[in-house]
Every structure is written in structure tokens, then in C-alpha cells.
C-alpha positions as CSV (number, residue, x, y, z in Angstrom):
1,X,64.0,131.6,68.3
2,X,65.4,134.9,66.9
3,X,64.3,135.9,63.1
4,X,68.0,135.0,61.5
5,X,68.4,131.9,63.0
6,X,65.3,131.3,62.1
7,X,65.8,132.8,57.8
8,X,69.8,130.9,57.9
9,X,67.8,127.5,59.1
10,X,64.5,128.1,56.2
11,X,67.9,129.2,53.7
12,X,69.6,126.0,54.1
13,X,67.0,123.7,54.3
14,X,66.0,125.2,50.9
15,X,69.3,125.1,49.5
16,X,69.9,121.6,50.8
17,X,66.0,120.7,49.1
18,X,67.0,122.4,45.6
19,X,70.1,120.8,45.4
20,X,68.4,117.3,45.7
21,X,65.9,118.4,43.1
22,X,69.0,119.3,40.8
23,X,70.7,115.5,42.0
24,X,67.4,114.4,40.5
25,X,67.3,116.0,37.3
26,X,71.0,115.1,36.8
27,X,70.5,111.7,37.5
28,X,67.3,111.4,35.3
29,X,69.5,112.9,32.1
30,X,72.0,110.4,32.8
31,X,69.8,107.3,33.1
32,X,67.6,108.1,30.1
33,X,71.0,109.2,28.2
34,X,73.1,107.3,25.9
35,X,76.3,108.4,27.5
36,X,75.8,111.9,28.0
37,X,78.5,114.9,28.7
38,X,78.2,117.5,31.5
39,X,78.0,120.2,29.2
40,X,74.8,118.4,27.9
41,X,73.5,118.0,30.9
42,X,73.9,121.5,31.7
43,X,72.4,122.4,28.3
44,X,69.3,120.3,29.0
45,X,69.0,120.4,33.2
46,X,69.7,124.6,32.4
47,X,72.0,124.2,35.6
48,X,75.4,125.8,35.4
49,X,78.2,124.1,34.4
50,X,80.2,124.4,38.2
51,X,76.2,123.0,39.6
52,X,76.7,119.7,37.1
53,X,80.0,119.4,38.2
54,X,79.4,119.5,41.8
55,X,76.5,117.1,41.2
56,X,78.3,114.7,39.0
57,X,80.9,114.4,41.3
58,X,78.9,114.1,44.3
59,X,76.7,111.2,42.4
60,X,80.4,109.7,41.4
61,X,81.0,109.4,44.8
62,X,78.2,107.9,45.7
63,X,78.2,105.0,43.2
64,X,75.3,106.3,41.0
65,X,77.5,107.2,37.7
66,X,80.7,107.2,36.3
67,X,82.7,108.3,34.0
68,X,82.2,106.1,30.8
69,X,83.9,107.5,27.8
70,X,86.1,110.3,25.9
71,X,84.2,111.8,23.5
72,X,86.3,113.3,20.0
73,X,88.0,116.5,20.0
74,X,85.9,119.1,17.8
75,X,89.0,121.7,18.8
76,X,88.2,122.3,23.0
77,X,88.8,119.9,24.9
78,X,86.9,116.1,24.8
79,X,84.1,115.4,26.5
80,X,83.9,113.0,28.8
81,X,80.9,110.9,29.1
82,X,78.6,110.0,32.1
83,X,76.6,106.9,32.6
84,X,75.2,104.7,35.3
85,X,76.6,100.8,35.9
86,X,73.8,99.8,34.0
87,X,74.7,101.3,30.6
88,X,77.8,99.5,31.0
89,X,76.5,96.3,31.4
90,X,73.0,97.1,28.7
91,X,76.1,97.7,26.2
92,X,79.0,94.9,26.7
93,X,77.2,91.8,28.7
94,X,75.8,90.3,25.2
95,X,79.6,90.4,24.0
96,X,81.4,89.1,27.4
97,X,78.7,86.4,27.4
98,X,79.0,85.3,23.4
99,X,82.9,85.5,24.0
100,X,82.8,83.4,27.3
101,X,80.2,80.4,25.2
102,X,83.2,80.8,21.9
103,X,85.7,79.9,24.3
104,X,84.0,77.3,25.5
């Protein structure tokens, strides 16, 4: 094997292994998150904002999170909010159920 095929394989191998660790961490903010906006998650991962973007959206994609809210203006534009299936149901099941037993 010649040495750049060799560094080009090792460079995106480690690219391809960084950019799961960054998945991870992106993932993790959004599970243990309340809602939580890409900006946040920049702010807290230290990842740039285009890197959470790519992320989010790749994670979109895949099913792990959506987008679950507008946030309010403070001037720029609104956040929007990222959070798993889960949060969705965690927050409104109680209600749906309680509404479903009042109809009844």
C-alpha cells in the first residue's frame, strides 16, 4: 500500500469515528434535555453550529429526534426545539389518556 492511500484511509476512518462521537454527544443533550435548541447544543456539545446542524439532521433522518417546538422570538429568529419520540409521549400521554377515560 502506498503512504497516501494509506494517511486518506487512517483520515476518514477518523473523521467518520469523530463524527459518531459528536452523533453521540448530540443525542445525549437531546435525551437528557427538556426540549433543547441547536444553538444550545452547540453551546454545551462546543461543536459548531453547521456540525449540530448536519448532526440534527442526520439524527432526523434516522428517527432518533425531531423537531418539537418553536421557541419565542427575543428579536433573531425562534428557536426551534429538538427532542426524541419519548419526550413527546413523557409530556402528553397522561392528557390523551385522562381525555380518552372523560369521554368515556
Amino acid at each position: 500500500m502506498n503512504e497516501q492511500f494509506k494517511k486518506n484511509l487512517l483520515g476518514t476512518a477518523n473523521a467518520q469515528y469523530i463524527n459518531k462521537l459528536n452523533s453521540i454527544k448530540v443525542l445525549d443533550l437531546v435525551r437528557n434535555g427538556v426540549g433543547i435548541s441547536r444553538a444550545d447544543i452547540a453551546k454545551k456539545s462546543r461543536l459548531s453550529a453547521p456540525t449540530v446542524s448536519r448532526i440534527v439532521e442526520s439524527l432526523i433522518d434516522g428517527g432518533l429526534v425531531e423537531e418539537a417546538g418553536i421557541g419565542i422570538s427575543t428579536g433573531g429568529r425562534r428557536q426551534t426545539f429538538i427532542g426524541t419520540m419519548w419526550m413527546f409521549w413523557e409530556r402528553w400521554l397522561p392528557s390523551i389518556i385522562s381525555l380518552l377515560f372523560s369521554i368515556m
